[in-house]
C-alpha positions in Angstrom: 127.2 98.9 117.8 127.6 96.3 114.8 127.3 96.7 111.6 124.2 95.1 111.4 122.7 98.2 113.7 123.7 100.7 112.0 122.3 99.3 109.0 118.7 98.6 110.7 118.6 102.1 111.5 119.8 103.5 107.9 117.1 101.0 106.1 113.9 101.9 108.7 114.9 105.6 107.8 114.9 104.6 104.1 111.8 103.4 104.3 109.8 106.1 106.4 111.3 108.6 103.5 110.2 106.3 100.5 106.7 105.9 101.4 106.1 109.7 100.6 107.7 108.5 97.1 104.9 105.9 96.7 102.0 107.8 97.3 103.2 110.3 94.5 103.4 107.4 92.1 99.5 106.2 93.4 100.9 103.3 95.4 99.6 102.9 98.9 102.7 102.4 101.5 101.1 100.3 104.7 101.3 101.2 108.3 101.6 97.7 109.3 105.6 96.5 109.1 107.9 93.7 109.9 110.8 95.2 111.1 113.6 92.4 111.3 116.6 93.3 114.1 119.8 91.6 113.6 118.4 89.3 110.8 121.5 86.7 110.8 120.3 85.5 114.3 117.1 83.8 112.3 119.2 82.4 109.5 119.7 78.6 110.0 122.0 76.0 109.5 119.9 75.4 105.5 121.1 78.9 105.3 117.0 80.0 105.2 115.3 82.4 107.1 113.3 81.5 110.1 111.0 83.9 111.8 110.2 83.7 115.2 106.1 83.7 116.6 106.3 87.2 117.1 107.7 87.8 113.5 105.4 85.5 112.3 102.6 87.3 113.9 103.7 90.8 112.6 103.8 89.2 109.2 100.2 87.8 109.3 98.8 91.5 110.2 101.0 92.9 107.3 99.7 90.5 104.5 96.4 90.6 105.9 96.5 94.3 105.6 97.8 94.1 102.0 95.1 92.0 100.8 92.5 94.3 102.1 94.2 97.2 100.5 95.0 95.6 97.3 91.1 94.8 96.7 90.2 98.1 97.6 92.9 99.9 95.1 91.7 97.5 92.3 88.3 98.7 92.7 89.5 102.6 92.7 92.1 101.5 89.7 88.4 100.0 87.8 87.0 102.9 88.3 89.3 105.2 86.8 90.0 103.7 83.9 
């Protein structure tokens, strides 16, 4: 296994332990994800990253996700204040 594995593995469990961090702080962690396996294959010769359909998809779901949830938060974040 790479390097790049073993760091995909390390950051997914990062971030399944830090959304229990969020919550405490009144941040709400999604469900939705992009998880990105071996990133450098989508890096291009302009040295950007490129996403695939499927990544692009997953992406789309995510942000639509986060716009729902941001409106909704703002309206609880009114209301308490």
């Amino acid at each position: 296994m790479s390097n790049d594995g073993l760091l995909l593995f390390g950051g997914v469990r990062a971030v399944v332990n830090l959304k229990n961090d969020l919550v405490y702080f009144k941040n709400m962690p999604l469900a939705e994800t992009v998880n990105v396996p071996v990133y450098s294959q989508f890096i291009k010769d302009d040295g950007r990253f490129h996403g695939d359909e499927h990544l692009e998809k997953l992406a789309h779901i995510m942000l639509t996700q986060l716009a729902r949830w941001a409106k909704g938060m703002k309206a609880i974040r009114e209301d308490e204040a």
